[in-house]
N, C-alpha and C positions, 0 to 999 in steps of 0.2 A: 504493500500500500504506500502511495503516497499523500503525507498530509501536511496543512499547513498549522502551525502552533502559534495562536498568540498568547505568550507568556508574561504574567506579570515579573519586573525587576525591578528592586528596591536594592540600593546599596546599603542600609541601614536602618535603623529608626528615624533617625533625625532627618534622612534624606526623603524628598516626594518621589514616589514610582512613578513606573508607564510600563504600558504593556509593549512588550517587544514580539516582531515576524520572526517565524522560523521555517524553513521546509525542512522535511524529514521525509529520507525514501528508503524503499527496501524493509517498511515495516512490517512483522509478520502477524497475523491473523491471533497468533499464538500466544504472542508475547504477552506481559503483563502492562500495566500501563507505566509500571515504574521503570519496567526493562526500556519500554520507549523512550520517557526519560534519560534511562541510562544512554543508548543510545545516543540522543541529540547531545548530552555531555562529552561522550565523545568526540564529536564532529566538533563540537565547538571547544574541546582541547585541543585539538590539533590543529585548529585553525586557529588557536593563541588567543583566544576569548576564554573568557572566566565562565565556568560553566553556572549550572541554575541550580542553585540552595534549596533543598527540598528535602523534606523530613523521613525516614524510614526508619524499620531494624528486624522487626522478625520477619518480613515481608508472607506472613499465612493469615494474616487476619485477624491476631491475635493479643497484638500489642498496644495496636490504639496510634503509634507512631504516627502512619501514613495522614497527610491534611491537604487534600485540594478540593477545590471548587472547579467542577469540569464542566464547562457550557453551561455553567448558573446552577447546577446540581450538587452538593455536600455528596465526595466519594463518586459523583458520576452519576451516569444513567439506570446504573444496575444498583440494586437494593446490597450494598456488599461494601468493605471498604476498598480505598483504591490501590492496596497493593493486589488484590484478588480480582479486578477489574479488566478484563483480558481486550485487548484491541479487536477481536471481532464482534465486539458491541457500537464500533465505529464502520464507516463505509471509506473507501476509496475516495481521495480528492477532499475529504469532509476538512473542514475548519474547526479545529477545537483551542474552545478558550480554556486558559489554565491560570486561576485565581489563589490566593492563601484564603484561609476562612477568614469570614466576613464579620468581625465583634469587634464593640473598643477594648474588650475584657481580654482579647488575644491580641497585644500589639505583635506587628511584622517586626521579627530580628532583621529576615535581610531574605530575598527574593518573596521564595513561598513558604517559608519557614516562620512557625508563630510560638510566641511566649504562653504557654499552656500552663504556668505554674499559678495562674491561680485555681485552678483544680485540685494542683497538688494542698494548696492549704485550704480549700474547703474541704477536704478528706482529714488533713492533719484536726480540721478545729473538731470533727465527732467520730470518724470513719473510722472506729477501731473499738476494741471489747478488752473490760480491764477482770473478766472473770478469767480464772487459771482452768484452762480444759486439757490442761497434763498432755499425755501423749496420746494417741488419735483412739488408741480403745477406751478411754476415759472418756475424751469428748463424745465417741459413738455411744457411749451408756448414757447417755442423757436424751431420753425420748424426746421425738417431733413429730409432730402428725402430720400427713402426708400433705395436704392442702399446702400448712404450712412452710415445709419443705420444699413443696412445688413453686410456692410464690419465693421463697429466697431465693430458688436456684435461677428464673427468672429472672430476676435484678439485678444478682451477681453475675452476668452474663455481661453486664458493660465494662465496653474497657477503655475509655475514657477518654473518647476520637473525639470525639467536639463536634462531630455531625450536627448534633439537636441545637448546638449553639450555632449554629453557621449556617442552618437550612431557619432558622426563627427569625421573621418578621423581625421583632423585636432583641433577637442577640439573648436571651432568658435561657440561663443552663437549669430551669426546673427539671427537665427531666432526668438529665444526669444526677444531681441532688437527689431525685427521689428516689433512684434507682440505691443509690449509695445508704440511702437513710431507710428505705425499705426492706432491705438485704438484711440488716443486722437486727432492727428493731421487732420483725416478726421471730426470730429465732429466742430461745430461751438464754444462751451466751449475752445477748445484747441488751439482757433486760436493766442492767444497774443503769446504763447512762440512756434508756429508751428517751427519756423528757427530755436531760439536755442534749442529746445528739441532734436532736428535729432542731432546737431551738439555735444551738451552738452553726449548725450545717448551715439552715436559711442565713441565720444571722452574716457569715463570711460569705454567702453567698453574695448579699446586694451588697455588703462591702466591695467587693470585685468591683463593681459596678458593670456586672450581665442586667440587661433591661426586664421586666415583668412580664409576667406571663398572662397571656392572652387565651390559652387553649384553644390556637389557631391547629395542632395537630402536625405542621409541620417537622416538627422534630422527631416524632414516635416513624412517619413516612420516610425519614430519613438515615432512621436508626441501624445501623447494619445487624445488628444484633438483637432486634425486635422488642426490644422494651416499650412496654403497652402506655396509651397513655393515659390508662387510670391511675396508672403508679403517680401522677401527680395529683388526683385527689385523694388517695392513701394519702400520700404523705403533709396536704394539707390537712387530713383528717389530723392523723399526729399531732402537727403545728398546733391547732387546733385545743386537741386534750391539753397536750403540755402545757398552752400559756394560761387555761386555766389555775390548771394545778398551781402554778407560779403565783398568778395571785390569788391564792388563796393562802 
């Protein structure tokens, strides 16, 4: 195949981007969209241009690493992320736009590469369990009904691409939050910090400054991982109980 790439380029934060032309030929049907990537990096090291800053690491789907915006879509055309996005979801001769995700909450380091750490501290402010579950036959001795089970294993299935933030209207990482706050809060390990995790988690959430949620549904279509989007009225059920509890 041959395609043409408009790629956005940013030297920096400080600096304003544009999107930059590229041709790329001899792509194969096969290839992943990163191997493309790889590709047009080559052509353009050898042609003595600085190639295009773009995030990966376990490239199976699993990591959460991979972040573009491909022809207006978080991760592309295909319901998947975009290491696992294979070029014959494209045609011959097609134009594809290739953007960084779209938040003020993920500023741009430098081309398509984005600062995702604040995910990493809305995890740090509740995302973890202060009960001692010993080694994995102790934690298995500790009954869960199956419902139960089914709905953590569900939530705990994200792995923290920023899809839902970069396909939202509004830039609103609720459904990563809820996914993160629903995982532990249903389980019997999470019950010591069940109030302030809901409370703690929102609360660094709009610190971030991710925009509000709208329940435009965007983000759950965009999910690679299908996290549904009740898990955001779950967890404003939570929010909910807890600030009770608080003032009382």
């Amino acid at each position: 195949m041959k395609l043409t790439l408009r790629v956005w380029r940013q030297q920096n934060p400080e600096t304003p981007g544009a999107m930059a032309t590229y041709e790329v030929d001899n792509i194969s049907a096969d290839m992943s969209f990163l191997e493309m990537l790889d590709t047009l990096n080559e052509e353009l090291t050898l042609a003595g241009d600085e190639p295009v800053a773009f995030d990966h690491d376990c490239r199976e789907g699993i990591c959460g690493a991979c972040s573009l915006v491909i022809n207006g879509d978080a991760h592309g055309p295909e319901r998947t992320t975009t290491c696992q996005l294979h070029m014959r979801s494209f045609a011959d001769g097609d134009t594809i736009d290739i953007e960084p995700w779209r938040a003020s909450a993920f500023p741009v380091i430098k081309d398509l590469v984005v600062d995702r750490s604040s995910f990493d501290r809305i995890i740090q402010s509740g995302g973890y369990i202060s009960a001692a579950t010993g080694t994995a036959p102790d934690a298995h001795a500790t009954p869960v009904p199956k419902p139960d089970a089914d709905f953590a294993f569900e939530h705990a299935e994200c792995i923290g691409c920023g899809a839902c933030v970069a396909a939202c209207p509004n830039g609103s990482a609720m459904l990563f939050t809820s996914a993160k706050v629903n995982h532990l809060n249903v389980l019997p390990q999470g019950a010591p910090e069940r109030e302030t995790r809901v409370l703690d988690m929102v609360a660094q959430m709009d610190e971030e400054g991710f925009g509000g949620c709208t329940l435009t549904g965007e983000c759950a279509t965009a999910c690679p991982k299908g996290i549904p989007l009740p898990s955001i009225a779950a967890m404003n059920k939570e929010w909910l109980l807890a600030t009770r509890k608080v003032r009382r």
